[in-house]
C-alpha positions as CSV (number, residue, x, y, z in Angstrom):
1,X,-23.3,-3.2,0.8
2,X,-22.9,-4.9,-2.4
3,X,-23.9,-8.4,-3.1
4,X,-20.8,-9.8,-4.3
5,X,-20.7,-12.9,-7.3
6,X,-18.1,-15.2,-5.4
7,X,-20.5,-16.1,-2.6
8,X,-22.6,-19.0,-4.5
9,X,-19.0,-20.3,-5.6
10,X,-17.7,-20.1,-2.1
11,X,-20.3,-21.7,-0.9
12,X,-20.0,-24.6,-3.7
13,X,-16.3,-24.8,-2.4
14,X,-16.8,-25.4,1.7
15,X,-19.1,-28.1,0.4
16,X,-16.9,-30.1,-1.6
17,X,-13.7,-29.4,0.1
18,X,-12.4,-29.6,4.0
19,X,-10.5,-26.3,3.4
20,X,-10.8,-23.6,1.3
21,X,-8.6,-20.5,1.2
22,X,-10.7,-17.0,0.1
23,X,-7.4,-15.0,-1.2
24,X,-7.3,-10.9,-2.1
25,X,-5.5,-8.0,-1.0
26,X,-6.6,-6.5,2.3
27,X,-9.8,-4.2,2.4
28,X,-10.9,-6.0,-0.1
29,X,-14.2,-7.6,1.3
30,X,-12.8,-11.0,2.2
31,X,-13.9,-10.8,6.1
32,X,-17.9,-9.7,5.1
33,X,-18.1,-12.3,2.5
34,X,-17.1,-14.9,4.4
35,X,-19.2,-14.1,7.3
36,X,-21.9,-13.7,4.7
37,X,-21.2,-17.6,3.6
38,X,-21.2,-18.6,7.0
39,X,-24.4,-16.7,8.0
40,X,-26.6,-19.8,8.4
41,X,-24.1,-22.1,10.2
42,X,-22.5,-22.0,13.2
43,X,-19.1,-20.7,13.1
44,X,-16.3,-19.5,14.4
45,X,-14.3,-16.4,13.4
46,X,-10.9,-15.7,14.5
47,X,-9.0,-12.5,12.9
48,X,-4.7,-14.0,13.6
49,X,-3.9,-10.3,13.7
50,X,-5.8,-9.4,17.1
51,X,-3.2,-10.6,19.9
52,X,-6.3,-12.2,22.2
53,X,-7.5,-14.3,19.2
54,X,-3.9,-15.4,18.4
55,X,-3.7,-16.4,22.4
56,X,-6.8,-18.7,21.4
57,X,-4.4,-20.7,19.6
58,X,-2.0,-20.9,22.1
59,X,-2.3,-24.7,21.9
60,X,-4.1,-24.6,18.6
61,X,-5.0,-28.1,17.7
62,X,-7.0,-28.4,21.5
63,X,-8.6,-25.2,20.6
64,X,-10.1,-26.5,17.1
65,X,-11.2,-29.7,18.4
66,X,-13.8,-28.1,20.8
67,X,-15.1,-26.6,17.6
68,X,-15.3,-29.5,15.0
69,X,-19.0,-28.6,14.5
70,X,-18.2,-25.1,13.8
71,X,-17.0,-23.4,10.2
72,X,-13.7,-21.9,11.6
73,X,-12.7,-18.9,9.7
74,X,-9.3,-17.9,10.0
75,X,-8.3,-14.6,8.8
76,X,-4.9,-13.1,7.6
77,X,-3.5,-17.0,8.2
78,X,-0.4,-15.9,6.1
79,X,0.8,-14.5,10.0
80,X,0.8,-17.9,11.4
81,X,2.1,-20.6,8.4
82,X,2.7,-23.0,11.2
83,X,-1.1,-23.7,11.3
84,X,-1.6,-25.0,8.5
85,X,0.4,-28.7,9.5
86,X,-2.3,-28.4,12.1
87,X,-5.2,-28.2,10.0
88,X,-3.9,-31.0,7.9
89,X,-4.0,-33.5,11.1
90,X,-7.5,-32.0,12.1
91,X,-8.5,-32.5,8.3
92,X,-7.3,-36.3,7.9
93,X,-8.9,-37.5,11.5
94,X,-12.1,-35.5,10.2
95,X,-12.2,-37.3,7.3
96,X,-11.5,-41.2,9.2
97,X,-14.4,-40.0,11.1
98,X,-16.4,-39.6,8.1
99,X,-16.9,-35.7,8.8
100,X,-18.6,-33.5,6.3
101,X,-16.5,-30.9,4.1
102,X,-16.4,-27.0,5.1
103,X,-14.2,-27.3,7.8
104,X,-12.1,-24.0,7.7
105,X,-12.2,-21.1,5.6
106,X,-8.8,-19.1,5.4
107,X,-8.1,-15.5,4.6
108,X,-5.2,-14.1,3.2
109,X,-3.9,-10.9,1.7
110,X,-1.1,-12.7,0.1
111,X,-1.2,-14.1,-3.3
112,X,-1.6,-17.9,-4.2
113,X,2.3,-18.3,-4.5
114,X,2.8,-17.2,-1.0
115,X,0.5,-18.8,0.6
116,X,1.5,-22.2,-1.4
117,X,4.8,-22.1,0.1
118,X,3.3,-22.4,3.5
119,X,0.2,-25.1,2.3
120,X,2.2,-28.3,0.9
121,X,1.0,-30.0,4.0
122,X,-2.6,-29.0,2.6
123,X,-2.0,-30.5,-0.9
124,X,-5.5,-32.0,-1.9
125,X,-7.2,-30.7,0.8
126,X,-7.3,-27.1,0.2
127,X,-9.0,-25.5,-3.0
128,X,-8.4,-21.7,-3.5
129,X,-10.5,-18.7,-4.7
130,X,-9.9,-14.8,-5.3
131,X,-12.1,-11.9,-4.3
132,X,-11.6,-9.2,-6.7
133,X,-12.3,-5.6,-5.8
134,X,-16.0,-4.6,-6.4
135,X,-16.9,-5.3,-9.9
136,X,-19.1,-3.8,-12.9
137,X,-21.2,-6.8,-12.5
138,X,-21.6,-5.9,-8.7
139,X,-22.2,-2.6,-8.9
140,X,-24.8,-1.8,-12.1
141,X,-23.6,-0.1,-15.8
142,X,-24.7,3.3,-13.8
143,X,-21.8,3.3,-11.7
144,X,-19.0,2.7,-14.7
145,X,-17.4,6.0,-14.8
146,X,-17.1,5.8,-11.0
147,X,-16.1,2.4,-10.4
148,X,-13.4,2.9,-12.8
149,X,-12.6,6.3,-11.4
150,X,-12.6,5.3,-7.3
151,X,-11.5,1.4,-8.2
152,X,-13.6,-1.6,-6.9
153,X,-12.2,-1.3,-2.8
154,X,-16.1,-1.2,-1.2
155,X,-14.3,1.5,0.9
156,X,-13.1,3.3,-1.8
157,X,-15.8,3.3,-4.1
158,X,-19.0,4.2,-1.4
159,X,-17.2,7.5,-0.2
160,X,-19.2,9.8,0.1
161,X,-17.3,12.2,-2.3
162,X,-14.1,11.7,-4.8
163,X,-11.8,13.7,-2.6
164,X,-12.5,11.1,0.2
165,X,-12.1,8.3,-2.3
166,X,-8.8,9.4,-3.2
167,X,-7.6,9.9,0.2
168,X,-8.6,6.5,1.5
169,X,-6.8,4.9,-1.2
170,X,-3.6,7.3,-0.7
171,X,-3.9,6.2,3.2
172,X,-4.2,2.6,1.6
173,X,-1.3,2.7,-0.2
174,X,0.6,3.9,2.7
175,X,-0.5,1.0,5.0
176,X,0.3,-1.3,2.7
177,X,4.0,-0.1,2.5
178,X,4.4,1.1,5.6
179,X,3.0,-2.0,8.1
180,X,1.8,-4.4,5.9
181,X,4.6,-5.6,3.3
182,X,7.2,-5.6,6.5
183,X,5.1,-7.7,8.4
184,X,4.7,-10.1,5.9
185,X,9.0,-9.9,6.2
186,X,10.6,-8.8,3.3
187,X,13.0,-6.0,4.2
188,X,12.2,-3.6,1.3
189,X,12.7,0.6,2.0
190,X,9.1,1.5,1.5
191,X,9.7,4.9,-0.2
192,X,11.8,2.3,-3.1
193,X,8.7,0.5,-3.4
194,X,6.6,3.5,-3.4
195,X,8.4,4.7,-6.3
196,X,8.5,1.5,-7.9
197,X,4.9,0.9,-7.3
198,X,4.3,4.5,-9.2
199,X,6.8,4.3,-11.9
200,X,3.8,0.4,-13.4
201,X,1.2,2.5,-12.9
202,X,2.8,5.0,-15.3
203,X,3.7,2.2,-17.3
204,X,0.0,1.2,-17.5
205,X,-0.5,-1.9,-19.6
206,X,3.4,-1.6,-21.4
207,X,5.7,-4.2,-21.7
208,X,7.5,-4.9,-18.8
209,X,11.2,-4.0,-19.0
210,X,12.6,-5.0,-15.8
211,X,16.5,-3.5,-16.6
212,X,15.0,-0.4,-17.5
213,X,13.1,-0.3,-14.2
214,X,15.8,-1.4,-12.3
215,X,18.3,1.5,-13.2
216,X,15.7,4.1,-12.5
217,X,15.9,2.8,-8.9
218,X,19.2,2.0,-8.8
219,X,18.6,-1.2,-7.8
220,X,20.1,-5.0,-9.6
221,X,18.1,-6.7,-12.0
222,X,17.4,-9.6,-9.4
223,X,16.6,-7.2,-7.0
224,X,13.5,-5.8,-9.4
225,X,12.9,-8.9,-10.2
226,X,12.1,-9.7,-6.5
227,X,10.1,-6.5,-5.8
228,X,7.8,-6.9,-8.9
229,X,6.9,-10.5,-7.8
230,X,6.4,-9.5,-4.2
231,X,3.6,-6.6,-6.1
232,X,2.2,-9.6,-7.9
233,X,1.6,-12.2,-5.2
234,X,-0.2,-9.4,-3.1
235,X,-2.5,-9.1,-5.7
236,X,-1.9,-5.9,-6.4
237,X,0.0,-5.9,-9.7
238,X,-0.9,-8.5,-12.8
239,X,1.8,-9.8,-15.2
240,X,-0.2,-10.6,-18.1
241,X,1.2,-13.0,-20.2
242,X,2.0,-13.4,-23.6
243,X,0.8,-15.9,-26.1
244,X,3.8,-18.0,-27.0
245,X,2.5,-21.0,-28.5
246,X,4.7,-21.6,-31.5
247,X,2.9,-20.4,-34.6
248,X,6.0,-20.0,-37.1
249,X,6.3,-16.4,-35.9
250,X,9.0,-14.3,-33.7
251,X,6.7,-13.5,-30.9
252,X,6.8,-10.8,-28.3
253,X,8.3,-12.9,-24.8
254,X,7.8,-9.6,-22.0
255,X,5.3,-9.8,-20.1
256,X,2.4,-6.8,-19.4
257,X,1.9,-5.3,-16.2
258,X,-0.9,-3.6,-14.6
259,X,-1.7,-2.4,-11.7
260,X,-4.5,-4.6,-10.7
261,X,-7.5,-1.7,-9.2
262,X,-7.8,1.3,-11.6
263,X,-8.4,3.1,-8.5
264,X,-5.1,2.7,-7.1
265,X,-3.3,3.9,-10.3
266,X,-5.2,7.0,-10.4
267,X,-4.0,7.4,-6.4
268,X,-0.5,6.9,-7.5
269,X,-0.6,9.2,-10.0
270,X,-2.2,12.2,-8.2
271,X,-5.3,12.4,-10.2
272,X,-8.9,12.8,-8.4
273,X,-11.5,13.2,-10.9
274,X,-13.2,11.8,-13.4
275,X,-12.5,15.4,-15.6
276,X,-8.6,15.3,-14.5
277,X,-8.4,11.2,-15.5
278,X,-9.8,11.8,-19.1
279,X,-7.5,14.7,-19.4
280,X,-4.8,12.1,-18.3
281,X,-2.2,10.5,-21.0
282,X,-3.0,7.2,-18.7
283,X,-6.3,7.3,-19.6
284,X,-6.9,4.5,-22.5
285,X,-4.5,2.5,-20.5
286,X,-5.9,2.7,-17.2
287,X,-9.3,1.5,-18.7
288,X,-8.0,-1.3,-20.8
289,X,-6.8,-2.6,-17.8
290,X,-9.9,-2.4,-15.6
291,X,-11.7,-3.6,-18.3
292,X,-9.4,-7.1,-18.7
293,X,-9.6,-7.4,-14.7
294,X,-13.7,-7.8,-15.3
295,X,-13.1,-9.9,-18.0
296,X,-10.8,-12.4,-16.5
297,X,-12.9,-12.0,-13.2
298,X,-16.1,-13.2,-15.1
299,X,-14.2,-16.3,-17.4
300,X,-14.7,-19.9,-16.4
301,X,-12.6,-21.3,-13.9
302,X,-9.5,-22.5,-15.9
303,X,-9.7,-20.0,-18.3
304,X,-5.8,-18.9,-19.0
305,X,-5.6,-15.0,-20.2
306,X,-2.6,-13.8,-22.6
307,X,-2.1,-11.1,-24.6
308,X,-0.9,-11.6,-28.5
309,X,2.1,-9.4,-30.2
310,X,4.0,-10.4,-32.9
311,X,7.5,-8.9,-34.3
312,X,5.5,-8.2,-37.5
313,X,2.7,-6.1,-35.5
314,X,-0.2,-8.2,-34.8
315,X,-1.5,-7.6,-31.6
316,X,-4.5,-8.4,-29.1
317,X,-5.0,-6.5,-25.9
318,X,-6.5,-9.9,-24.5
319,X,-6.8,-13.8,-25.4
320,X,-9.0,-15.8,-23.3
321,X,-8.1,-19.5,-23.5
322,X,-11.7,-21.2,-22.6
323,X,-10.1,-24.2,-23.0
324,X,-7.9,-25.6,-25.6
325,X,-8.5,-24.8,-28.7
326,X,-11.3,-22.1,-28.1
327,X,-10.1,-18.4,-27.4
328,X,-12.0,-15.3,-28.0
329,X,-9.5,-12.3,-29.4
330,X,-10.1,-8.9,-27.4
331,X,-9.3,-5.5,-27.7
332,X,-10.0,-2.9,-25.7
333,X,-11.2,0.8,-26.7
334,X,-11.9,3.5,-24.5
335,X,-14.0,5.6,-27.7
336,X,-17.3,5.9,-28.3
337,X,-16.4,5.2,-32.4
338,X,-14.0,2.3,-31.9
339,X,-12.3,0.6,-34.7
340,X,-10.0,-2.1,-34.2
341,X,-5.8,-1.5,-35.8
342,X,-4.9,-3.4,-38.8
343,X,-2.8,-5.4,-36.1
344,X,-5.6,-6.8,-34.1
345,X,-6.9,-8.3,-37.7
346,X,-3.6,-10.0,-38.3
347,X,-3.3,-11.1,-34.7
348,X,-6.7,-12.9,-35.8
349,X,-5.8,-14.9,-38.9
350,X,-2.5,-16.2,-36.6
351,X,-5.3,-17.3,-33.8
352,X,-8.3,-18.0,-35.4
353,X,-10.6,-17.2,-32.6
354,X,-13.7,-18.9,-31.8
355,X,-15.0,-15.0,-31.3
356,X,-14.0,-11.5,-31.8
357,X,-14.8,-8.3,-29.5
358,X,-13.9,-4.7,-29.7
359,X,-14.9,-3.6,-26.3
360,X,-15.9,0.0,-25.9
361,X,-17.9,2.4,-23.1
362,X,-20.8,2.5,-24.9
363,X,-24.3,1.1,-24.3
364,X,-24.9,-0.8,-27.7
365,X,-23.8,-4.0,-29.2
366,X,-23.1,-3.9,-33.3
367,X,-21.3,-5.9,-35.5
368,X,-17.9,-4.4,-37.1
369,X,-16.2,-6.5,-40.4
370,X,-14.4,-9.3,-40.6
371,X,-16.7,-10.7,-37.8
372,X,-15.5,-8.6,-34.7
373,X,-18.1,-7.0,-32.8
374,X,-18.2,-4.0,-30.9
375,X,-20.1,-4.9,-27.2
376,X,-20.7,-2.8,-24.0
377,X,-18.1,-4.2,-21.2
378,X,-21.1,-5.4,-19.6
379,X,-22.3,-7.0,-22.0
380,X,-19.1,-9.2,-22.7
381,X,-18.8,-10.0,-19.0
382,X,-22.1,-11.2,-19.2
383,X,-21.5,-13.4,-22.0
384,X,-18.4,-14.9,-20.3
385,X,-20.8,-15.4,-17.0
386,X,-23.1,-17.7,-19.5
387,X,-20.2,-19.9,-20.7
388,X,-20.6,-23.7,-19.0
């Protein structure tokens, strides 16, 4: 098994917080890595989708006081939102009796904005993280084509062969609509979502036009509106957002989507090899946006991430806000030769970026004009990595 990056971070997190919630969609890695954290401490594990560790916490606030010198990890806790009022008392009477941080460590499969909805009572007690799938950093330059091929789900990505790649992610994607969405409780026709769900990935790194959407399905504006949120807060889909600080210019106000694992769009799309995916019209799309998921994986904690378009055509594939003030400009090229468009240039005066990258699938680094250079996607991540 991989070694994954978050598990020095997690660790920092237990110690200077009483809770701390490990988000990322399910299959994801969340369960080992949190055992891994907890590997040298005495814990307690409880998974709130097996019905004899739900009956644990039948009375659940007697239950985790027999265990206040444990590390209780609590996984899937999006099932049972009502715990979380009990972790605040058992948080505020451990911290009258002067108890040490890393009291719980909650799991969920839902995104940040579903899980907030359920955590007020948590408010400045709870610190949150997200587990990616598997990335380049994780699994070696050798293993690029694949990784991007088979996506970063551990599962996905260490079978033994594509064709049982692909059907683990196909069965995936079927759980997901079939059990897990409805048991999270929204009433959605999984074949609607299915279709909706394969219609982004087609749409691979586009603008996002919602209407047009919406009438394919037959569905209300609202309605789309709903569904693609729903994608997003499962961490499965990313809205990428544009740059709309007001620099005297008509700027692009859609939002990007991508579907967040490459793996998963080459499922939805029926295409199982590396040969059939480079033959695929998705292809520079579908890498652009597995190379800005290990890009805004690697940034500094705060780092905001936005793309740049302009009525006039200046454009950025990705603008990494370090903090205010300092961005580096990105574009993305799946080519061997790449050469960034006029628009990327003019998108550069607008911003004046601290640095400039054309990102390619190559293996060496090389500077380009106007002070852009051309870096290996390892490379880049790396230098995020070595940011304070």
């Amino acid at each position: 098994m991989y070694s994954r990056l978050l598990q020095l971070g997690l660790s920092g997190l237990l110690a200077r917080h009483p809770v701390v919630g490990l988000l990322g969609p399910r299959q994801v890695g969340k369960t080992t890595l949190a055992l891994a954290v907890a590997e040298n401490r005495p814990c307690l594990y409880l998974d709130l989708e097996s019905p004899s560790d739900l009956a644990k916490l039948a009375e659940p606030e007697l239950f985790l006081r027999l265990h206040e010198d444990k590390l209780v990890i609590l996984d899937e806790i999006q099932r049972v939102p009502g715990l979380f009022q009990v972790l605040r008392g058992l948080v505020d009477q451990g911290r009258r009796s002067k108890r040490p941080n890393g009291r719980f460590l909650v799991l969920g499969s839902a995104g940040i904005d579903l899980l907030q909805q359920s955590s007020e009572s948590l408010a400045g007690r709870i610190a949150y993280t997200e587990l990616p799938p598997l990335l380049l950093e994780e699994t070696g330059a050798k293993s690029a084509d694949s990784l991007w091929l088979r996506g970063g789900f551990p599962s996905s990505f260490t079978a033994p062969n594509d064709a049982a790649s692909l059907e683990w992610r196909r069965n995936f994607i079927r759980t997901y609509l079939e059990r897990d969405i409805p048991q999270l409780g929204p009433r959605i026709p999984s074949e609607t979502l299915r279709r909706l769900w394969t219609m982004l990935a087609h749409e691979q790194g586009s603008m996002l036009n919602a209407a047009r959407l919406a009438a394919a399905l037959g569905l209300s504006g609202q309605t789309m509106g709903r569904y693609i949120d729903l994608l997003c807060d499962l961490l499965l889909v990313r809205r990428l957002t544009p740059w709309t600080s007001n620099l005297g210019k008509r700027m692009t106000k859609s939002p990007k989507v991508y579907v967040r694992d490459s793996g998963l769009v080459h499922a939805l799309l029926g295409i199982p090899t590396l040969d059939d995916l480079l033959a695929h019209p998705v292809a520079g799309m579908s890498w652009e946006g597995w190379a800005i998921e290990n890009l805004i994986a690697a940034s500094p904690v705060g780092t905001q991430a936005y793309f740049y378009r302009t009525s006039a055509g200046a454009e950025i594939d990705l603008v990494l806000e370090l903090r205010p003030g300092k961005h580096w400009a990105i574009e993305c090229k799946r080519s061997l030769t790449p050469s960034p468009a006029r628009g990327f240039h003019e998108g550069c005066k607008d911003l004046s970026p601290e640095r400039k990258f054309v990102i390619y699938p190559g293996t060496e680094s090389y500077p380009l004009s106007h002070d852009v250079e051309c870096v290996p996607l390892l490379e880049a991540v790396r230098a995020l990595r070595a940011l304070p």
